[in-house]
Kinemage of the C-alpha trace (Angstrom):
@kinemage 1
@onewidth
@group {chain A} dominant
@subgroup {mainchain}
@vectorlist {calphas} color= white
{ca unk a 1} P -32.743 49.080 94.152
{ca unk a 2} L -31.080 47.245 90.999
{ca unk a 3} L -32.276 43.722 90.751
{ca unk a 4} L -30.671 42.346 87.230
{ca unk a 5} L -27.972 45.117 86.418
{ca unk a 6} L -24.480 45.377 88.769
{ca unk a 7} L -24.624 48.485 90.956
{ca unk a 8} L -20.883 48.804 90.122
{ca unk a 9} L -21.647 49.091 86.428
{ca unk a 10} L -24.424 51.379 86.886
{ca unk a 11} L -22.401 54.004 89.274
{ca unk a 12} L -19.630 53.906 86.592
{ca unk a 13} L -21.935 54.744 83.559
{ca unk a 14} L -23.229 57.393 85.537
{ca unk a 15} L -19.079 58.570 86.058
{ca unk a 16} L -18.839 58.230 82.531
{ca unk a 17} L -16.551 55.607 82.273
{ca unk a 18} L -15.744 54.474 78.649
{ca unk a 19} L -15.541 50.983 80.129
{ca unk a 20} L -19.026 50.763 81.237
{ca unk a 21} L -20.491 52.828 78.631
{ca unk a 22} L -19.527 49.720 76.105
{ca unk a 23} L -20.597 47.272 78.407
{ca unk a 24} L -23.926 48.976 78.880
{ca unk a 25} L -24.235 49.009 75.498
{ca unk a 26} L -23.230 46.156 74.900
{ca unk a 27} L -25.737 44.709 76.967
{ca unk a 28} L -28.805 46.942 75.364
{ca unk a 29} L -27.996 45.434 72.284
{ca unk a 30} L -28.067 41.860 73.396
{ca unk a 31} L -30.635 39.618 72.111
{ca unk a 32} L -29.647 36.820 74.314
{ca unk a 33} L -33.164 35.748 76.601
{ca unk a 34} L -31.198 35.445 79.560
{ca unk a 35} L -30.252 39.663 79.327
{ca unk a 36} L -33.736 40.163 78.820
{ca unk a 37} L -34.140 41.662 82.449
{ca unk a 38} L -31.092 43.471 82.733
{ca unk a 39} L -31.700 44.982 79.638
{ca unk a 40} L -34.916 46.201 80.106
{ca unk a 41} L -34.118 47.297 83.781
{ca unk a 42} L -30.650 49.423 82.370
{ca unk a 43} L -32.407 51.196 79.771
{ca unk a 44} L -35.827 52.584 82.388
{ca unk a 45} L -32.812 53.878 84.297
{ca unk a 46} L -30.782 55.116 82.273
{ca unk a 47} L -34.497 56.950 80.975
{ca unk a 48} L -35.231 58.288 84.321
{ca unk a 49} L -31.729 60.238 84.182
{ca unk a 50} L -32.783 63.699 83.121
{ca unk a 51} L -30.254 65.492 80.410
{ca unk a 52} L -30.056 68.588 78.362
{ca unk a 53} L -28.421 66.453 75.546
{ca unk a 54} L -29.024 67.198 71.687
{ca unk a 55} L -29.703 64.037 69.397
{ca unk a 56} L -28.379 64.973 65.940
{ca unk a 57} L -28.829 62.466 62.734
{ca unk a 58} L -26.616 62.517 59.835
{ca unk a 59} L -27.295 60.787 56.688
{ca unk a 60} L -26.025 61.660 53.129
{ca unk a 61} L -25.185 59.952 49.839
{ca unk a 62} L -21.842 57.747 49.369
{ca unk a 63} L -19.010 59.936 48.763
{ca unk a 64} L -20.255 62.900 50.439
{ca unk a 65} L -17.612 62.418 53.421
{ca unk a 66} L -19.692 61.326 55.803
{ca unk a 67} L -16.939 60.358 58.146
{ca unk a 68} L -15.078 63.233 58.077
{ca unk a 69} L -17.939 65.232 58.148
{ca unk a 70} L -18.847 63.766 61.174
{ca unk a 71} L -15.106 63.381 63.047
{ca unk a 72} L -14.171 67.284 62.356
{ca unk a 73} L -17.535 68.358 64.116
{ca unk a 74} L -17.064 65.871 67.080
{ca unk a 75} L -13.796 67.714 67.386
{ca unk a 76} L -14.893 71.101 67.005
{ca unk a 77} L -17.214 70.332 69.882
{ca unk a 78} L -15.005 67.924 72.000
{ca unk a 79} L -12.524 71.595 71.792
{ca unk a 80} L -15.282 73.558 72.083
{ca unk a 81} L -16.036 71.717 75.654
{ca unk a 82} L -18.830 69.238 75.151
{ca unk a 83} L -18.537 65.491 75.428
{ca unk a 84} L -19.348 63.764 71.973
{ca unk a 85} L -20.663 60.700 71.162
{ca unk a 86} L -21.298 58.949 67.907
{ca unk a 87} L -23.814 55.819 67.357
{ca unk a 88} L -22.437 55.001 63.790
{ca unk a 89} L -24.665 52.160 61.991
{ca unk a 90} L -22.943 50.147 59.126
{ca unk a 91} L -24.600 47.851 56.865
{ca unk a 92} L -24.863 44.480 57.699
{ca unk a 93} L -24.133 41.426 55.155
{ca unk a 94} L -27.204 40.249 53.458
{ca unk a 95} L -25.842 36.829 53.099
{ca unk a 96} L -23.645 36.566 56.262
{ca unk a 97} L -25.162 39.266 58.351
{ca unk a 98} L -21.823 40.232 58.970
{ca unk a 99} L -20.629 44.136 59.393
{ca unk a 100} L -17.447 45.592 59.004
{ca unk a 101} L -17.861 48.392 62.075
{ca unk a 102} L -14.574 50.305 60.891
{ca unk a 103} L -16.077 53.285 62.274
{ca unk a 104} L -12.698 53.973 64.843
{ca unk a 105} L -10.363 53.383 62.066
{ca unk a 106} L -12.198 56.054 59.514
{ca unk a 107} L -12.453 58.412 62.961
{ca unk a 108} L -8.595 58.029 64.157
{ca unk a 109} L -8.073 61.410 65.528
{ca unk a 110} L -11.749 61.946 67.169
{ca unk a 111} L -11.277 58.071 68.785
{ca unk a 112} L -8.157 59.416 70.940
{ca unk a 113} L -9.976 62.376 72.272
{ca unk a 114} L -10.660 61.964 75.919
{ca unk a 115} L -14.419 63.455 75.905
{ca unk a 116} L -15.389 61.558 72.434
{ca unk a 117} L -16.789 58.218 72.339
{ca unk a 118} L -17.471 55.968 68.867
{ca unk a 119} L -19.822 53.221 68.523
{ca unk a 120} L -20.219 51.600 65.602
{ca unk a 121} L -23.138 48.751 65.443
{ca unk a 122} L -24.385 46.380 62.544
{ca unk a 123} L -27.786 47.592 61.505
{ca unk a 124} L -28.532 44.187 60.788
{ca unk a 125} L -31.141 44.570 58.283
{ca unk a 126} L -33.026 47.090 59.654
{ca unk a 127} L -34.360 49.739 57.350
{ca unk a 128} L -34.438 53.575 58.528
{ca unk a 129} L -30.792 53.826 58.461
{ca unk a 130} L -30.366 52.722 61.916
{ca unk a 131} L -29.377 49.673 64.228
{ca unk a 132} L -31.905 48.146 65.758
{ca unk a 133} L -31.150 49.275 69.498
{ca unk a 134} L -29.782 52.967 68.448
{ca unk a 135} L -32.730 54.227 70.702
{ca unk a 136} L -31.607 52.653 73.491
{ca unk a 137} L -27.751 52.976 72.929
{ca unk a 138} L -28.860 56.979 72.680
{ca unk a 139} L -30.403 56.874 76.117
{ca unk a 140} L -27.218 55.299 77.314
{ca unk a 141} L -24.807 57.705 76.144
{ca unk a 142} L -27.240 60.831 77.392
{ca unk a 143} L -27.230 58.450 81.277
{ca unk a 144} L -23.649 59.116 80.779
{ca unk a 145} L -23.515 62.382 80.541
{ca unk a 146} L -22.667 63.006 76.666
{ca unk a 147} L -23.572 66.407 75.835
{ca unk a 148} L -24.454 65.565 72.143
{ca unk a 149} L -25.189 61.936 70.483
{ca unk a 150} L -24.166 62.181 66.355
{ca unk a 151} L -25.772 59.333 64.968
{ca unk a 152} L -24.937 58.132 61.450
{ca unk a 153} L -26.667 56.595 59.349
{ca unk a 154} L -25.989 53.996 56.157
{ca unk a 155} L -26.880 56.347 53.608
{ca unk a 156} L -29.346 58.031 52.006
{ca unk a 157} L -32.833 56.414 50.652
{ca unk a 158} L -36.665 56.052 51.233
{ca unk a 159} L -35.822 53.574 53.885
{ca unk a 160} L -33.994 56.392 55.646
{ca unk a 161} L -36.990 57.831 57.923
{ca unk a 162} L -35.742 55.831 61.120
{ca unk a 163} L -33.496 58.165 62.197
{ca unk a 164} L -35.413 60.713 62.382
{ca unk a 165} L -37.927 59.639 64.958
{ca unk a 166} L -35.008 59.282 67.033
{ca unk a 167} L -32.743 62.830 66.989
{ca unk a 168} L -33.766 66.065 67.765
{ca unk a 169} L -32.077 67.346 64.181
{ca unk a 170} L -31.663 65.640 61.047
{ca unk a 171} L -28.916 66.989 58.572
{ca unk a 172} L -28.309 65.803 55.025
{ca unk a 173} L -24.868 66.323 53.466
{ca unk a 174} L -24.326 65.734 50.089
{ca unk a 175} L -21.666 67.025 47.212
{ca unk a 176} L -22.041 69.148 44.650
{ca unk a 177} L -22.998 66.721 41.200
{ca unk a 178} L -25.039 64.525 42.964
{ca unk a 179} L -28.132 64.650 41.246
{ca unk a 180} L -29.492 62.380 43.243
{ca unk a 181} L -30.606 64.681 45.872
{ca unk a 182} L -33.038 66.478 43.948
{ca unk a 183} L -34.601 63.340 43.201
{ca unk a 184} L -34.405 62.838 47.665
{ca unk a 185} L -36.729 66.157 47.315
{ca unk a 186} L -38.992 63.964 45.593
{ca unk a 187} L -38.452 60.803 47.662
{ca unk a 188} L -40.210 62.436 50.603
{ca unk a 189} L -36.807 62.956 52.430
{ca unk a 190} L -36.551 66.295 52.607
{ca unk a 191} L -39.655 67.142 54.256
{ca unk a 192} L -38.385 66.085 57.255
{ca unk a 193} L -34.686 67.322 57.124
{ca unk a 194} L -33.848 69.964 59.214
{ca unk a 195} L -30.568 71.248 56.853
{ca unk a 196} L -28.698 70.658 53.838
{ca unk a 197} L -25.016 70.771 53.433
{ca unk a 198} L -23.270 70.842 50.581
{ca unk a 199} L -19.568 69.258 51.576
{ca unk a 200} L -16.375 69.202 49.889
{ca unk a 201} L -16.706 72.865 49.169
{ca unk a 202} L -12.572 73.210 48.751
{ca unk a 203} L -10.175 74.021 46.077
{ca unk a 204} L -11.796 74.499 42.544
{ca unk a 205} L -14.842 72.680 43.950
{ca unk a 206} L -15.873 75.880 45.544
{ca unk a 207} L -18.272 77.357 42.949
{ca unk a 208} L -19.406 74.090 42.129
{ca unk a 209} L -21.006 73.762 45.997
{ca unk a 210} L -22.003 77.045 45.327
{ca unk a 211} L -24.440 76.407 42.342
{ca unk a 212} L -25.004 72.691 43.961
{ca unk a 213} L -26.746 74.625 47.296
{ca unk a 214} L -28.757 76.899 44.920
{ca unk a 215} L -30.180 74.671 43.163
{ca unk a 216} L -30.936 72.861 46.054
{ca unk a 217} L -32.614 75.862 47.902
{ca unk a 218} L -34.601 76.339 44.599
{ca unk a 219} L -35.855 72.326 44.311
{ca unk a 220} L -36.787 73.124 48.170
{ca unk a 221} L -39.024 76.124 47.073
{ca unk a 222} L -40.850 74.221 44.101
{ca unk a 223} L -40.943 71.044 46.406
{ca unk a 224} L -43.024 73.390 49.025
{ca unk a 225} L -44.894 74.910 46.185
{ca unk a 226} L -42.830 77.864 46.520
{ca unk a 227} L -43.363 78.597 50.183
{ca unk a 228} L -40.596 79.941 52.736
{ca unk a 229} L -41.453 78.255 55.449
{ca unk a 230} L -40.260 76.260 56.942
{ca unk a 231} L -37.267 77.330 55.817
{ca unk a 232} L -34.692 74.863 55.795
{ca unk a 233} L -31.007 75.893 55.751
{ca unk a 234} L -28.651 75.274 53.325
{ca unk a 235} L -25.151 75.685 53.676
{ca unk a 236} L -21.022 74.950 52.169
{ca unk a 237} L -18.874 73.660 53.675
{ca unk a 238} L -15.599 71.851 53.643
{ca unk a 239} L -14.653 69.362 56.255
{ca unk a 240} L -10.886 69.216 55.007
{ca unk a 241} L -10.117 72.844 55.635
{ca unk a 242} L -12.680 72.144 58.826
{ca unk a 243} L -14.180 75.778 57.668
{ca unk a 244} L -17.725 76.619 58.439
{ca unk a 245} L -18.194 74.089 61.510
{ca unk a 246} L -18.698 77.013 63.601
{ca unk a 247} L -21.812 78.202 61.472
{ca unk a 248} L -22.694 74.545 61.082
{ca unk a 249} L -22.859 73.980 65.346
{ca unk a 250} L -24.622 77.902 65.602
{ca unk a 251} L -27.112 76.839 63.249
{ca unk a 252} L -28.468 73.478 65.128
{ca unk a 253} L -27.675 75.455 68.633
{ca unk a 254} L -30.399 78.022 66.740
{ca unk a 255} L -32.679 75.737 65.456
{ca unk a 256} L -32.928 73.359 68.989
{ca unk a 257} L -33.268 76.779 71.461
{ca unk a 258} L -36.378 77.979 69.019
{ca unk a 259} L -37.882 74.570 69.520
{ca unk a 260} L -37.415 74.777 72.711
{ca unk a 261} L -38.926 78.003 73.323
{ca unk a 262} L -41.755 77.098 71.182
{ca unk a 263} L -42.803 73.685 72.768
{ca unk a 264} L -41.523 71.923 69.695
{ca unk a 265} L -38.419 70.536 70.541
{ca unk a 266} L -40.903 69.021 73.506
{ca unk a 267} L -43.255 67.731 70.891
{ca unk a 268} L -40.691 65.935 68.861
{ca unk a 269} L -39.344 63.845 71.750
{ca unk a 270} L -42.545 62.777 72.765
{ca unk a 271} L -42.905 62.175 68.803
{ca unk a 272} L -39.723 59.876 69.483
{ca unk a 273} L -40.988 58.009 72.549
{ca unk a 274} L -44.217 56.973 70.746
{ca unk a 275} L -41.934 55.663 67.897
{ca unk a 276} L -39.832 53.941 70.418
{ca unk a 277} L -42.819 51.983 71.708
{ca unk a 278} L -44.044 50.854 68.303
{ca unk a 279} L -40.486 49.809 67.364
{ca unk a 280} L -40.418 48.000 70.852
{ca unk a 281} L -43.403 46.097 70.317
{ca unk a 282} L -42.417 44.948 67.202
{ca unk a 283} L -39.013 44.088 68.480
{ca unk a 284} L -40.360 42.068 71.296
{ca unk a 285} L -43.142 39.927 68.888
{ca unk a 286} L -40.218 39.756 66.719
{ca unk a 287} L -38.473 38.160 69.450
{ca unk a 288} L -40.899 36.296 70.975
{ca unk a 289} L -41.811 34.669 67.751
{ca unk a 290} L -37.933 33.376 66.788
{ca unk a 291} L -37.886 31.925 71.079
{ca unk a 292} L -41.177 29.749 69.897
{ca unk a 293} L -40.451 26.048 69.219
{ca unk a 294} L -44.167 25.152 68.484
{ca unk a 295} L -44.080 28.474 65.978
{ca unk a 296} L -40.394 27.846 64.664
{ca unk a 297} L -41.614 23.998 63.388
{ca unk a 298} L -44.848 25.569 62.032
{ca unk a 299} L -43.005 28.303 60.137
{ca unk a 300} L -40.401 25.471 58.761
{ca unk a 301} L -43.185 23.170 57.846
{ca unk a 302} L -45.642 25.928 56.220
{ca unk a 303} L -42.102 27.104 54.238
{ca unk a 304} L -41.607 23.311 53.133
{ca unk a 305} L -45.056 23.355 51.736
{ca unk a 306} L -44.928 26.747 49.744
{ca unk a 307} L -41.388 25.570 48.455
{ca unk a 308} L -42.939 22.310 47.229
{ca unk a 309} L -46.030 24.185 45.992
{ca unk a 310} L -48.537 22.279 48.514
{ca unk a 311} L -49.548 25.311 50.269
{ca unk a 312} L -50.338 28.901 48.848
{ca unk a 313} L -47.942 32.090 50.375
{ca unk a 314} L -51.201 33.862 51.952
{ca unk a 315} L -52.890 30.443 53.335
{ca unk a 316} L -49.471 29.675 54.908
{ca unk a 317} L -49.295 32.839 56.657
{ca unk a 318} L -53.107 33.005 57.781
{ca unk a 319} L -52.014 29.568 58.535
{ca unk a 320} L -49.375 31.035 60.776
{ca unk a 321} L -51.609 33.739 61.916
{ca unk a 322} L -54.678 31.691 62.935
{ca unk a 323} L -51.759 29.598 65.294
{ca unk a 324} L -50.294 32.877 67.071
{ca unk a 325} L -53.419 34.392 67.794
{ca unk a 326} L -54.967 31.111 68.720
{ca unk a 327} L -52.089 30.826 71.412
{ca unk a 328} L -52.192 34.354 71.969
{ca unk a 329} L -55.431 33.628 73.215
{ca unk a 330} L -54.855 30.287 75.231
């Protein structure tokens, strides 16, 4: 029985209607008190809707096409029969908080296609490359019956590990020249990507990709000490000419059926549900903390006091501490 969210709204996620896939999401997103309820009630059911969905991550360095990437493999698998969704996450305004979301206007053709939907949020200063409800806009997309959620991501960078606790394959794409993605090998990044493409592989930037994905495949060897495994593909590709999307979509059908088969794939979504709760409970004291007059005057007084040098940064915030937990406590 649905206490907080509209039975009409619910039935036509579950359709699939565009309409009420926005509004849903919409809603998940809200950090408005008074949607607290029907949030939190939309998202266990939308959970409890069981899916063979695949939750792919894409991240890569500016310039490496990101967009097009993305649109000309939504369309390969919108033709190819599967419904398509795609979280996109832009950077928010550090001064505004402000985001652009031109997502639909740098995805034209994909935006028209019946069986494609694009969703672009404000990460609003989250790190991890992702919005701060993409979890929960993923569940809603799989509720309504999306075969396969792309999520993008605002680049590439140590504060890109969010994503993948959230998608069941993480691909990096990247252009041959940019140095900087040997020094991602260093970063950390690439011991938990799943593949490596090399984009813009067209014209006489073909042998350039070339050489750019064997160097790559040797900085993976030295990076694992020089062992194969796991081996983590690397491939060219060029999303103008939309060649080598077919190998691109066989190679993540590959790697999700042998995770599967193996118990990972099982492994790495419960991986993502633990992940989900920590980011939920930080979310909610988050939350909870801004909603706190008695807090919100303590913060803006201790702030006053460290401004005007009366109070040192750490005893402000054990300050701040000793108040929470003492209410926490009441």
């Amino acid at each position: 029985m649905l206490m907080n969210v509209p039975a009409e709204l619910f039935e036509k996620l579950l359709e699939g209607d565009r309409v009420a896939l926005a509004r849903s999401i919409t809603l998940v997103e809200s950090k408005r008190p008074e949607d607290y309820l029907a949030k939190q009630e939309l998202i266990e059911l939308c959970s409890g809707k069981k899916t063979s969905s695949v939750r792919i991550g894409i991240s890569g360095l500016p310039g490496a096409g990101k967009s097009t990437f993305i649109e000309q493999l939504g369309l390969y698998l919108v033709r190819s029969g599967l419904r398509v969704a795609v979280l996109a996450v832009d950077p928010s305004s550090e001064r505004t908080g402000g985001s652009i979301l031109g997502d639909k206007t740098r995805m034209e053709v994909l935006a028209t296609e019946e069986n494609a939907y694009i969703r672009p949020s404000p990460n609003s200063g989250i790190l991890g490359g992702v919005a701060e409800m993409t979890r929960e806009a993923i569940i809603v997309c799989e509720a309504a019956g999306y075969d396969v959620v792309l999520v993008e991501t605002v680049g590439v960078g140590q504060s890109e590990f969010g994503v993948h606790s959230m998608t069941d394959f993480f691909l990096i794409l990247t252009i041959s020249g940019a140095g900087d993605v040997l020094q991602g090998i260093k970063r950390g990044i690439m011991e938990m990507t799943d593949a490596v493409v090399v984009n813009k592989a067209d014209g006489d930037r073909i042998d350039a990709a070339r050489i750019a994905a064997s160097d790559i495949k040797s900085a993976l060897r030295l990076s694992t000490g020089g062992s194969v495994t796991p081996k983590i593909p690397v491939m060219t590709l060029s999303s103008l000419s939309q060649d080598g999307f077919d190998d691109v979509w066989k190679m993540i059908q590959e790697h999700v059926e042998l995770a599967r088969t193996t118990g990972a794939f099982d492994v790495r979504r419960s991986n993502q549900m633990n992940s989900w709760f920590e980011n939920a409970v930080q979310f909610l004291l988050r939350s909870r903390l801004e909603n706190d007059e008695k807090l919100t005057e303590l913060r803006d007084r201790l702030l006053e006091d460290i401004e005007m040098g009366r109070v040192h940064p750490i005893a402000g915030a054990n300050s701040y501490v000793d108040a929470l937990t003492g209410e926490a406590s009441d």
